[in-house]
N, C-alpha and C positions, 0 to 999 in steps of 0.2 A: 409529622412523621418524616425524619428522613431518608430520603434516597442511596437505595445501594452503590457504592463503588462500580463502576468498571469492573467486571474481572481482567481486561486487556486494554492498554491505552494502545492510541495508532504507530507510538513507537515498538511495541511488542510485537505489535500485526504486521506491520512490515521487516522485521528484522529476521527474515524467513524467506529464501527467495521462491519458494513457493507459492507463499502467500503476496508477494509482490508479483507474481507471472499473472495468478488468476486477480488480479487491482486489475494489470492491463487488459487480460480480457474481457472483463466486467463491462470496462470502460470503453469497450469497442462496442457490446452490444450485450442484452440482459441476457442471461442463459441458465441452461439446466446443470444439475447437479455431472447428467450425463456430457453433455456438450461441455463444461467444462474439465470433466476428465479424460474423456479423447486428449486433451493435450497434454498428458503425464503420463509418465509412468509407476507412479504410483497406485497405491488403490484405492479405491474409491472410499472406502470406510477413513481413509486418509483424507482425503478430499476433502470430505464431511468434518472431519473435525478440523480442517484449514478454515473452512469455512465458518465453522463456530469459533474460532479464533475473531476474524475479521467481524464478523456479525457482533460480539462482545465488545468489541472496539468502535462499535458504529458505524463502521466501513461499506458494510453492505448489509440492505435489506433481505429479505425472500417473503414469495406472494405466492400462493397453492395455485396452481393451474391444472386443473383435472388433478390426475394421479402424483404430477411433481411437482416439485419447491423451481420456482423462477427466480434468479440472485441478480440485484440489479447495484451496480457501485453506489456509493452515497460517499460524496469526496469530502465536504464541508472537515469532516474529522481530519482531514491533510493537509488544511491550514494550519495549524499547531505545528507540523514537520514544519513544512513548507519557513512558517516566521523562524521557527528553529535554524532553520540551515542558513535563510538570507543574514539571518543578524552574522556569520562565519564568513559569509561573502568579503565581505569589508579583510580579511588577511588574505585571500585568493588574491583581490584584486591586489593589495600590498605585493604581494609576493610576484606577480606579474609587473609591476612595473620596478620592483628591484631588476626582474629577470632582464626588461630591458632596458634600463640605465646600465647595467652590467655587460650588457650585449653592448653597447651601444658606446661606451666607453674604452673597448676593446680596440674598437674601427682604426 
């Protein structure tokens, strides 16, 4: 049998700065549904579906504690960004050292 797709990979989940804010809170400390919406202004039935975003994506877990859901980061899925971006690194660094041979040619 096999396994379903992703509905969301972790390029989808972060491409939302919303759901990149609550990454970093996450990653400060595990929280509530509530504790995480204190810092938006959004609403919370928003919240919630940010959250089912990232959780679809592998991003973040949740564990029942009493009455709430506790969200806690699960990064492993931001290596895939993360090698995405470095293999890019390589014309950053090009493009800095044009900047200073060009700087530096000027003198």
């Amino acid at each position: 049998m096999m396994s379903e797709a992703p509905k969301h990979d972790a390029f989808q989940a972060i491409a939302d700065s919303s759901r990149r804010e609550m990454l970093k809170l996450l990653a400060e400390r595990d929280s509530s549904i509530k504790e995480i919406s204190d810092h938006f202004t959004i609403s919370r039935t928003a919240i919630v579906k940010h959250l089912k975003v990232l959780s679809d994506a592998s991003l973040v877990s949740d564990r029942k504690s009493g009455r709430e859901k506790i969200y806690s980061l699960q990064p492993a899925q931001l290596l895939e960004v993360k090698e995405w971006v470095s293999y890019f690194e390589q014309f950053w660094d090009n493009k800095l050292s044009m900047l200073k041979h060009m700087v530096e040619e000027e003198d």
